[in-house]
N, C-alpha and C positions, 0 to 999 in steps of 0.2 A: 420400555424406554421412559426417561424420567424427564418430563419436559412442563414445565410450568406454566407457559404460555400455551401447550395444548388446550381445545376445548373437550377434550375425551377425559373422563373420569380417571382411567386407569393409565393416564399417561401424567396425569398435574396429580393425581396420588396413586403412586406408585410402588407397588407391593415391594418389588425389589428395593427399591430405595427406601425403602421402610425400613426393612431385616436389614443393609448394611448401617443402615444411622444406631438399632439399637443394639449391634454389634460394636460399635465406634464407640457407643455412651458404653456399652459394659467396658470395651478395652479400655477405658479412661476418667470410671470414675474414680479414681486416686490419683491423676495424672495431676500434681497440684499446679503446676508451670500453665499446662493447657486453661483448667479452670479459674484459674486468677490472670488472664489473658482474655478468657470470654465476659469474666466479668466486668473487667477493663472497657470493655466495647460495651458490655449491657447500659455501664454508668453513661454513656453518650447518650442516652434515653433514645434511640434509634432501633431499639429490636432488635434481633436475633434471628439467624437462619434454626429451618426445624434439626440442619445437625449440630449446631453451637448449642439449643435448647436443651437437646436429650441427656450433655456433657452433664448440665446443672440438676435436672431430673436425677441423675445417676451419683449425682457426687458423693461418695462415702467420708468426706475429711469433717466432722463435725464442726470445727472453725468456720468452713468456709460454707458450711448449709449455713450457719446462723448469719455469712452477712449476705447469701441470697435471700432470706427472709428479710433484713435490715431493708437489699437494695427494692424489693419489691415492693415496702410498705413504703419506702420513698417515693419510688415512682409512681404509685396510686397518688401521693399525698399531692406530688407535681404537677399529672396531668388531671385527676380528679377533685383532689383537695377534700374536705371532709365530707363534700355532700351524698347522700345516699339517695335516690331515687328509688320510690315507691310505685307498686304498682301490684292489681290485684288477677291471677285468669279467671274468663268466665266460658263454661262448658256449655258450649249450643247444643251438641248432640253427641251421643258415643254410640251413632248406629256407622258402624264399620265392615267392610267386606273383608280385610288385609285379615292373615292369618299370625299375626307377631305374637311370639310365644313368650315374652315378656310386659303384654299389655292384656289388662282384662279383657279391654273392646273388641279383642279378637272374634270372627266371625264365628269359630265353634261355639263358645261360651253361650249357651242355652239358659243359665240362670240369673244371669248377670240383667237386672231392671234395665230396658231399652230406653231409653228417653230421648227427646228433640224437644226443645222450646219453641213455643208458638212468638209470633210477635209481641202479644198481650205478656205472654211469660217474661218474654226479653226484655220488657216496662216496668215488670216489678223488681227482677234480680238488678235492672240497672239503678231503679229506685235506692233498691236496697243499700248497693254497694255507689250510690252518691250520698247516702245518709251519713253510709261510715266514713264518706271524706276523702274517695279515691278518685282521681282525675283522668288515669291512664288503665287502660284494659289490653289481659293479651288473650283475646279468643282463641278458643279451643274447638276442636270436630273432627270426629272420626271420618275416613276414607269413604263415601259411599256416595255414588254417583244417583241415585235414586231417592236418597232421604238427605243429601249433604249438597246438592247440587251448587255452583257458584252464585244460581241465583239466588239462591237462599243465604248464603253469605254475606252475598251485596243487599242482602236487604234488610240482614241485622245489622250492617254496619251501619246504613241507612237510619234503622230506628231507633239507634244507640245513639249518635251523634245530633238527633233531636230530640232527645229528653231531656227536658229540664225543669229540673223539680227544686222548689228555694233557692239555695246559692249556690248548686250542685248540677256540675256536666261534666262529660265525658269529655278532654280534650285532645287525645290522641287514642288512636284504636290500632293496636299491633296486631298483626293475624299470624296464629300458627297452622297452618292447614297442611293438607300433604302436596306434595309437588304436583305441577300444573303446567297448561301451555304459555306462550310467552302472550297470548292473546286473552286467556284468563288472568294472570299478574299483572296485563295492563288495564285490567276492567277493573282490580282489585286497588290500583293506583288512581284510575279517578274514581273510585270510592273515597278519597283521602284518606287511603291507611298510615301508618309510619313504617314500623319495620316488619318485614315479614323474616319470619320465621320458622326454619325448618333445620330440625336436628335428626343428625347425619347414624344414632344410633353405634354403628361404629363404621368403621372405613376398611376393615378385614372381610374383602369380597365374600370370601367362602363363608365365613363365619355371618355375615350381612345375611347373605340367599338361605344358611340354615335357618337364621332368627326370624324371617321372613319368607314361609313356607309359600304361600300360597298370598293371591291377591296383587295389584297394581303394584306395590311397594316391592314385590321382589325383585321387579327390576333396577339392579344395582346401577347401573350407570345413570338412566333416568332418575333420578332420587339423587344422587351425588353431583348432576348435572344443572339439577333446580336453579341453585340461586343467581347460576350465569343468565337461566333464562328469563325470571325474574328481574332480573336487572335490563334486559334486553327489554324487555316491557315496562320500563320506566322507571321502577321502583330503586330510590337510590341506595336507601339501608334497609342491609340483609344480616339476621343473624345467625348462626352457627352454634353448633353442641353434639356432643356427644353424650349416649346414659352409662357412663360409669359401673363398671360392673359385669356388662356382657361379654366383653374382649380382655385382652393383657391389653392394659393402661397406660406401658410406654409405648405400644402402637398406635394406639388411637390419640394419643398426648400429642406424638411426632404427623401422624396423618392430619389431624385439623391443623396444627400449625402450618402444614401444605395446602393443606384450601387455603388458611389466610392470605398465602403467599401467593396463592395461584388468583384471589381477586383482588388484590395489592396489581398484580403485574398485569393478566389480562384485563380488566376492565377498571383499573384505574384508582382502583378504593378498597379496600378491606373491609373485613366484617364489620357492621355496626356494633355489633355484641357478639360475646359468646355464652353461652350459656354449660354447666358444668356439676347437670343431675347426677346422684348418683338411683341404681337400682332399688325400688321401694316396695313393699309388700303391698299386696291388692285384692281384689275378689279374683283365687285359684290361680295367684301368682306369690311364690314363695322365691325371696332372695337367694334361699339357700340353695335352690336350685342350679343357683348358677355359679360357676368355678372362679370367678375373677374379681371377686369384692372386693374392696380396696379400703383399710380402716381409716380416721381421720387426721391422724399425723400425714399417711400417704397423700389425703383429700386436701390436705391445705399445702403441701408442698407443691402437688401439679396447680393449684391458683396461685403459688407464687411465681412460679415458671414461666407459664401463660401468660400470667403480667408482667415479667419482665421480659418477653420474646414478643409479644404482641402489644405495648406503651398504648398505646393510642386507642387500641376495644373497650369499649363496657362489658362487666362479667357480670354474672346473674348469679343469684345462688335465691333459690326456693323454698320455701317450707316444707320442702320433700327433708330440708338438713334439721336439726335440733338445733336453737337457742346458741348452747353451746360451740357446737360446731361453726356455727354461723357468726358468731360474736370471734373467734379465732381469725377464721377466712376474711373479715370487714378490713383489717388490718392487712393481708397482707393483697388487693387486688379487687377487692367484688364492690363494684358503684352502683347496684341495683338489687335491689331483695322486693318480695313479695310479702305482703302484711295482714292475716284476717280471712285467706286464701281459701277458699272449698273446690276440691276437685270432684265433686259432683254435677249433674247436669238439675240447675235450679235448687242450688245448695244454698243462696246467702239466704233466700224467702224464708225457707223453715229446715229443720235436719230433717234428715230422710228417716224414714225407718230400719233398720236392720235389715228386712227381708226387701225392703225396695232401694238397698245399695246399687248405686250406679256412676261412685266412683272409680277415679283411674289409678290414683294410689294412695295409701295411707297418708295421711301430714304429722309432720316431726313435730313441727313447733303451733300449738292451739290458739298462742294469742291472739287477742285484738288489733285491731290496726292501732287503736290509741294505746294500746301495751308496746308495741311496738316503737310505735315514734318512740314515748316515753322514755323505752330501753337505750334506742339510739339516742336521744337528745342528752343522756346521762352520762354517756360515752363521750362525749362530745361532737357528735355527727351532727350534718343539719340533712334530715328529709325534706328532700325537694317534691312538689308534686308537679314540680315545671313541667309544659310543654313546650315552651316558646320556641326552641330553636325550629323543630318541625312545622310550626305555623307560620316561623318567618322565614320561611324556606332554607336553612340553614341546616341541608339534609345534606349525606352520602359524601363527593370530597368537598365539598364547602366547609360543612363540617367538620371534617376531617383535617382541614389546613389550618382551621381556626384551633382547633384541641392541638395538632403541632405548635403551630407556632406559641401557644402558651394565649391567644388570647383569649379565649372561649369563656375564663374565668371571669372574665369582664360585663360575661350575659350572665352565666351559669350563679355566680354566687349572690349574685342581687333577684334573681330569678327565685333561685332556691328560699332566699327567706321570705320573700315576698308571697311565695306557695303556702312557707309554712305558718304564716302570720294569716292566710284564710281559712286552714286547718283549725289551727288555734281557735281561733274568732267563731269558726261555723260547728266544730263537733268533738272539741278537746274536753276532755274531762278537767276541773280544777285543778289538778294537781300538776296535769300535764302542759296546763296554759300558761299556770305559773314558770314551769320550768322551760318551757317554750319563749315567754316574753324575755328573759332573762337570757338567753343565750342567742334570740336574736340584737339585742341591746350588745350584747358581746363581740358577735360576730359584725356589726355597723366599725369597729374598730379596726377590723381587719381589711374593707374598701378603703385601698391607698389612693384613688381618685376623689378628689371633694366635689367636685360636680356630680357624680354618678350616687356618692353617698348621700349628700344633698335631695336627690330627686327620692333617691331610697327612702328616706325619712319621709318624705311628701307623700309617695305613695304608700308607706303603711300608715299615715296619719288616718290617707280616705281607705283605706281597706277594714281600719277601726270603725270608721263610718258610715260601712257598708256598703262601698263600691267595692270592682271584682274585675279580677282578669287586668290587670297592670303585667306587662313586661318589658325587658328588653329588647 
C-alpha cells in the first residue's frame, strides 16, 4: 500500500507504486497533450507529483525535451538565480563494518590503507582546506561502531568549528554519516551541524539487501527511515541522493522524488538538497561491474526533471562528474558543487602514495578551488561561500518559505558576493581577483533595493579592509 503520510519505509516508497508510475511514463512518453499539460503546471514553479515527473523523464518528442531543459534552467535561475555554492568533504575515517559492494570501505577489502584522523590530524586537513578558501564542510565516515563512534564525530565537529587560522573558519559543518537514533541526531544537532546527510543508494529493496550484503546498512527500512528520525531529533535540513548506476534510474528517479513528498507531507519540509552521484571507479570497485550506468545526456536530463518536480531543493553535483559534464548540469538545476575535493582520509595535507590509497572513489574533475571559482565566475556564476542563513537560524521550513516565496534572494545575493569578495581578498589568485572584482561591481546592479545595495557597498569597502564575516 502506497501511503505518504506512512512512517514505514515500504509504504511512503512503495515498490508497487513505483512499477505502475514507470509503466504510465513508458505508456506516455509520446502522449504530447498529457506532456504539455504537465508542463503547464510545472511553469506554476509549484512541483510536480513523482507520476507527472516520470511523464517528463520519459518524453520522446525532441521539441518538447528541449523546453523541459529551457523550463528547468528557469526555474534554477528563479529560485536560485546565478549563485553556486561551494563546498569541500573531508574524510575522517573509512574503517567500516557495512559489506556495500560498490564502496571500497567495504569490510572485506584487506588491502585497501585503513585510516582515521586524530584530532591533531583534523587541525591540519582543516588548516589546509581554510587556506584554499573554503568555509563549509560535508564530513564523511565509514559505518563502525568501534573506530567511528558518535563521539568521535562530536568531537571533530568540535575541533573543526574552533580552528581558526588568519582569515579562515569553518562556518557550517554538514555531516554525512550512516543512519542513527533520533537520540544520536539530536547530539549531532547541538553540535551545530546544518544538514545531515544520508543517501538512500537506491530505493529497489531487493536490489538495496543485494548491494548491501552484510553489516548495519542492510537493513533497508532502517536506512530509508533515517531522515524522519533525524528530524525527529531536531535537525531541520536533511539531504537526500541516490548513486546513480546501481539500479534502473527511472526507479530510483520516481523513488526519491517519493521521499521528497513523503518529508514535504509527513514532517512539514522537504529535502534540504539532493544530491545526484553517479557510480565511480575506486580501490576493487569497477563501474563496469555494474549493469545500469547511465551516460551524460541521460545524467543531465534526470537534473532537469528533479528540478523541475522538486523547485525548492539544492542539488549537488561532485567532482565524482568531469568539468564538462558539470558545466552542462550548472544550467539546467545544480546550486552547489564541490571545488579542490580529495576523497581521501587526510588528502588535502599531502597526496597519498599509491600503495597507501585510501580513497572512496576516483575525482573527474582535478582542479583547484581557485580554478574553479575562476571557471564559474567566467560563466557568469557568483560562488557563494555563505553560511548565513544556517547561523541566522533560517534553517528547514523557515527556509524553505523564504526560497518559496521568492524572498530568500534578498539574503542569498548580497550574502553570496560578500563571501566572494573575502575569497578574492584572502586566497584568489590575480587573475581570478581581477575577474572576481569585476563581476561583483556587476552583480551590485542587479540589487533592486537601494538600501540593501547601499550597506552592500559599506560592507565590501570593510572586508577590503580586512574585516570578516558581514551578513544578512
Amino acid at each position: 500500500m502506497y501511503n505518504v503520510m506512512s512512517p514505514k519505509a515500504e509504504e511512503f516508497i512503495s515498490h508497487e507504486e513505483i512499477l505502475d508510475c514507470l509503466a504510465y511514463g513508458e505508456q506516455h512518453k509520446t502522449d504530447r497533450a498529457l506532456i504539455e499539460q504537465i508542463l503547464q503546471k510545472a511553469r506554476l514553479r509549484k512541483g510536480l507529483s513523482h507520476r507527472e515527473a516520470i511523464v517528463l523523464l520519459d518524453c520522446a518528442l525532441e521539441d518538447l525535451n528541449q523546453e523541459i531543459y529551457r523550463l528547468a534552467e528557469q526555474i534554477k535561475q528563479d529560485f536560485y538565480g546565478n549563485r553556486i555554492v561551494m563546498f569541500a568533504p573531508l574524510y575522517l575515517s573509512n574503517y567500516c563494518v557495512n559489506g556495500c559492494v560498490y564502496c571500497p570501505y567495504h569490510a572485506k577489502n584487506k588491502h585497501i590503507a585503513r585510516k582515521k584522523l586524530t584530532q591533531e590530524e583534523i587541525v591540519k586537513e582543516v588548516t589546509a582546506l581554510q587556506d584554499m578558501g573554503h568555509k563549509r564542510l560535508a564530513l564523511e565516515a565509514g559505518e563502525d561502531p568501534k573506530n567511528n563512534p558518535i563521539e568521535y564525530i562530536l568531537e571533530c565537529i568540535k575541533t573543526i568549528y574552533g580552528i581558526k587560522h588568519k582569515n579562515g573558519a569553518i562556518r557550517r559543518v554538514n555531516v554525512n554519516i550512516a543512519a542513527t537514533t533520533v537520540e544520536e541526531y539530536r547530539m549531532l544537532k547541538e553540535a551545530g551541524i546544518g544538514t545531515y546527510i544520508l543517501f538512500q543508494e537506491t530505493y529497489h529493496k531487493e536490489n538495496y539487501q543485494r548491494l548491501h550484503p552484510t553489516g548495519p546498512k542492510h537493513d533497508y527500512a532502517y536506512h530509508t527511515e533515517a531522515h524522519d528520525r533525524a528530524m525527529d531529533g531536531g535537525i531541520d535540513d536533511v539531504g537526500l541522493g541516490v548513486l546513480f548506476g546501481l539500479n534502473n534510474y527511472r526507479y530510483d528517479f520516481t523513488g526519491i522524488l517519493m521521499h521528497a513528498e513523503h518529508l514535504e507531507a509527513y514532517k512539514g519540509v522537504g529535502p534540504h538538497t539532493i544530491s545526484v552521484p553517479r557510480v565511480r571507479r575506486a580501490d576493487d570497485i569497477d563501474p563496469d561491474d555494474f549493469d545500469d550506468g547511465i551516460d551524460d545526456a541521460t545524467f543531465a536530463k534526470l537534473v532537469a526533471c528533479i528540478r523541475i518536480a522538486v523547485p525548492y531543493t539544492g542539488m549537488i553535483v561532485s567532482t565524482r562528474e568531469s568539468q564538462a559534464c558539470r558545466e552542462r548540469v550548472l544550467h539546467l538545476g545544480i546550486s552547489q558543487i564541490s571545488g579542490g575535493s580529495k576523497t581521501s582520509v587526510g588528502g588535502y595535507v599531502e597526496e597519498e602514495a599509491e600503495e597507501d590509497n585510501s580513497a572512496q572513489f576516483d575525482v573527474s574533475d582535478n582542479r583547484s578551488l581557485d580554478e574553479v571559482v575562476k571557471w564559474l565566475m567566467e560563466m557568469g556564476y557568483v560562488p557563494s561561500f555563505c553560511t548565513a542563513c544556517y547561523r541566522e537560524g533560517r534553517t528547514g521550513d523557515r527556509f524553505m518559505t523564504l526560497l518559496k516565496s521568492g524572498q530568500i534572494v534578498n539574503c542569498c545575493h548580497p550574502n553570496a558576493l560578500m563571501t566572494l569578495k573575502e575569497y578574492l581578498e584572502d586566497y584568489a589568485s590575480a587573475d581570478t581577483k581581477k575577474i572576481g572584482d569585476a563581476l561583483i561591481e556587476k552583480e551590485l546592479n542587479t540589487i533592486t533595493n537601494p538600501v540593501v545595495r547601499d550597506k552592500v557597498v559599506d560592507y565590501l569597502a570593510h572586508i577590503h579592509e580586512g574585516k570578516r564575516d558581514f551578513r544578512f
